[in-house]
N, C-alpha and C positions, 0 to 999 in steps of 0.2 A: 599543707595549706587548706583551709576551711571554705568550700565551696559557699555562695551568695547566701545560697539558704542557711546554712547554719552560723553563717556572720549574724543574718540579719535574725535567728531564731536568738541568739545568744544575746542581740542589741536588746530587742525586744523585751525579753524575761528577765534582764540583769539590768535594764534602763543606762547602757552602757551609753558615749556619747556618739556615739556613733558604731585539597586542590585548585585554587584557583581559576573561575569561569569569566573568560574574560567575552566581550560582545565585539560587534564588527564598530567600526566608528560612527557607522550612520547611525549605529543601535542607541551606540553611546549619545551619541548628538541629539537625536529623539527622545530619550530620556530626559537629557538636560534641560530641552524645553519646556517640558510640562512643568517646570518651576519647583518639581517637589524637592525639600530638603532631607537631608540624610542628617539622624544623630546620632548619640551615642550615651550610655550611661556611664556617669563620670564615677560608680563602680567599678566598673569594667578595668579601669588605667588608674585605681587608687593608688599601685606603689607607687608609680612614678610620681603621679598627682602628690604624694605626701612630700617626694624626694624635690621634685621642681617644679611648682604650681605651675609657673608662668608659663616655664620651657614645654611642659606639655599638656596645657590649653593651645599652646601658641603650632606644636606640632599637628595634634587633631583637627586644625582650623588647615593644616598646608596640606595634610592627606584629603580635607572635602570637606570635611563634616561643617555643619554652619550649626549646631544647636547641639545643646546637653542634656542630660534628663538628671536633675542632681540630687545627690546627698550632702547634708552638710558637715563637715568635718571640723572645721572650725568657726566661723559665723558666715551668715548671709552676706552680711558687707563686704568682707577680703571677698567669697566668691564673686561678687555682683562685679567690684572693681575689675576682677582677675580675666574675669570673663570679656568685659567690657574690651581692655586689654589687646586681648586676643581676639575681637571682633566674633564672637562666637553668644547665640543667643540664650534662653533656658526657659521655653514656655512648660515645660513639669519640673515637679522634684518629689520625692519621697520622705514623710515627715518622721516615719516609725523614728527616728534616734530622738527627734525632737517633741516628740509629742503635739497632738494635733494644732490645740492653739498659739503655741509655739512654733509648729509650721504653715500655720497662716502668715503670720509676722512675716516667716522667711520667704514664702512664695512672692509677700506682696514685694519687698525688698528687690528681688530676685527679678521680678515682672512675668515672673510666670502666670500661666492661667490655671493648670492640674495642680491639685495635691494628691498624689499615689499612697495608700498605706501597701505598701510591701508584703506583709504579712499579716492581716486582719486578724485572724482566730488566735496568735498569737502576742497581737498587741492587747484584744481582748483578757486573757488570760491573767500576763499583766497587770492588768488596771482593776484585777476580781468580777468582771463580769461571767467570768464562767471560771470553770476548778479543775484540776489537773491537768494534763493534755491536751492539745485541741483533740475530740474525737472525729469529725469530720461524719457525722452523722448526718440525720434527717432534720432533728431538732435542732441541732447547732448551726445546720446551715441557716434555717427559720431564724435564729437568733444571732446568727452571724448578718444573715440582710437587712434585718430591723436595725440594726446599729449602726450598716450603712446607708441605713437611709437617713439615721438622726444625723452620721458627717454629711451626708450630702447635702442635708437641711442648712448646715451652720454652714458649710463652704459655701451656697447659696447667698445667704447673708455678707457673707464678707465678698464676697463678689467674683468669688473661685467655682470651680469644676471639680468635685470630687469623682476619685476613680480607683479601683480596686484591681490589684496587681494578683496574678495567682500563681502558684505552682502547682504539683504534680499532683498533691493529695487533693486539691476540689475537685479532679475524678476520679476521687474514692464513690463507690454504686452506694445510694443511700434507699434505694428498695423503688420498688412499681417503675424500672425501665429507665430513671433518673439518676444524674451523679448530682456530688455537693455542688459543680458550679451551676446546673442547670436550675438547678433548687434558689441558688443567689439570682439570675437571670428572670427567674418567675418573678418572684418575691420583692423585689426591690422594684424602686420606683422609678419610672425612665428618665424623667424631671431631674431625677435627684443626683443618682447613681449611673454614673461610666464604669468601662471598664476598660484595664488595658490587656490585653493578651500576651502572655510571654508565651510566646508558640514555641519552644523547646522545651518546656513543661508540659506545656498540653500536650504534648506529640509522648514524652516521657511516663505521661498519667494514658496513654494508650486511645487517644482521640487526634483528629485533625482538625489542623487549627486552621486551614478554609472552611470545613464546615461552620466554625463558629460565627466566621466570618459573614459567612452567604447568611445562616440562620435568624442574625442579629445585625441589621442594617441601620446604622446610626448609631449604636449603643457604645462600640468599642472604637475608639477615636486615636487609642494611642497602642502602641504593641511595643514587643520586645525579639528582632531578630536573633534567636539563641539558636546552639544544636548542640548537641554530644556524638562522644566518640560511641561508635557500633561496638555494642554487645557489653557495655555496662550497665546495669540495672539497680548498684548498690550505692556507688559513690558518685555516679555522673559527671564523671571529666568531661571540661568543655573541648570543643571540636570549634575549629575555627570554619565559619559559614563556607559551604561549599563540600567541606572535607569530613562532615561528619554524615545524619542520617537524613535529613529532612532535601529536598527539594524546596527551592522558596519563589520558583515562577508562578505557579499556582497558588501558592499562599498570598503572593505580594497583589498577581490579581485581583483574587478573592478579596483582600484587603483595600485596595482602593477602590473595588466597587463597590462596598461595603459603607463607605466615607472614611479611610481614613485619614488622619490629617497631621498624625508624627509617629516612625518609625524611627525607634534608639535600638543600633544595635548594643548586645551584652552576649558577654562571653563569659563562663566561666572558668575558673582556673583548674589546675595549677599551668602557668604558663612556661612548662619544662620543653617545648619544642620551639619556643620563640620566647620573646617578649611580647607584654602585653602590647606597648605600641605598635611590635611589630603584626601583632595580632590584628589589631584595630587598622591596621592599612587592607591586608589580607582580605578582612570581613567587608571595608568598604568595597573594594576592588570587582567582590563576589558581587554584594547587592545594587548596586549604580546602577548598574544595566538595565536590571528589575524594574528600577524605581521612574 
């Protein structure tokens, strides 16, 4: 099975269409009132989702989750209905299958407020704005933020939030004490450009994802609760929240001080010790506490 990145490396370039920590009750009770919602990316539960829309929107809605972070698989309308359905909300989605002004259409559809591109230098690539590889360099990064600034100009317009999703290679060192994402962070416009944190990447590209947190207050509004299994460095099997490497007290801290204002967990596969629903109970189980 093709871990997230290289689904979404493959949608990209081929223009395809697409241990458990539990809290005391008071803890739990305390959390709950602070109102935050818990989501999830409807990546995350694609097999099932392809196998039984309904059944498992309708599932992820009785384990907690109140919101999705989506891709689209087949149109905006089925999901918008499906969703509806199951009482389950979807203020982001990720357009890379759809292409940008084709996932404006579907955010507005959808009632989201984010449009996430998943893989920027990537969808770049793509579209001939740069050639060969992404390199993840100095210059690229430079031309990788200038072209998030022009989506975040057009999401502006249409009445959206653009936000930029990353994984492990934007801390690839691009030279003077800077990695690629820090280089996006400068460079872009704060007006324009969000970002969302998928902190099992970050943590993967060998940074922590509270510092980016505390560092950038206001900037990063959405995140992505991930981890992997200890001591993979080539393939990164996902590790179900809790069981893998990361601690997320500190992070989740860091992260609502910070402003944030939606947390989807995502897991990556292969999900050979569970199912992925059974996953997505797991991972909530882990972060509620947190939250």
């Amino acid at each position: 099975m093709m871990n997230r990145r290289q689904f979404l490396a493959r949608s990209a370039l081929c223009g395809a269409a697409l241990g458990v920590g539990l809290a005391a009750p008071g803890r739990l009770l305390a959390a709950a009132t602070k109102g935050k919602t818990m989501g999830i990316q409807l990546y995350m539960v694609l097999d099932a989702y392809q196998k039984d829309p309904a059944g498992t929107l309708k599932t992820l809605k009785s384990i907690g989750y109140a919101e999705i972070e989506a891709i689209i698989t087949s149109t905006a309308e089925v999901l918008r209905d499906q969703l509806k359905e199951a009482g389950l909300a979807c203020p982001s989605m990720h357009f890379d299958s759809l292409g940008f002004d084709k996932g404006v259409e579907a955010a507005h559809t959808l009632g989201a407020t984010y449009i996430v591109s998943s893989m920027l230098p990537s969808i770049m690539q793509k579209e001939g704005k740069t050639s060969g590889e992404p390199k993840y360099s100095l210059d690229e990064a430079k031309r990788t933020a200038e072209y998030a600034n022009r989506l975040g100009e057009k999401a502006r317009k249409a009445g959206l939030r653009y936000a930029y999703h990353n994984h492990h290679l934007e801390f690839t060192d691009v030279g003077g004490g800077q990695v690629f994402y820090d280089v996006l962070l400068k460079e872009t416009d704060k007006s324009l450009v969000q970002f969302e944190l998928d902190c099992g990447w970050v943590a993967a590209g060998g940074k922590n994802p509270a510092d980016y947190f505390k560092a950038n207050p206001g900037r990063i509004p959405l995140m992505h609760a991930k981890d992997f299994l200890p001591g993979h460095r080539t393939d990164y099997p996902g590790a179900e929240l809790g069981r893998g490497e990361l601690d997320y007290k500190p992070i989740m801290a860091a992260a609502d001080a910070s402003g944030l204002k939606h947390c989807f967990v995502e897991q990556e596969g292969p999900f050979a010790r569970m199912s992925s629903l059974d996953a997505a109970r797991v991972d909530f189980d882990y972060l509620r506490p947190l939250r």
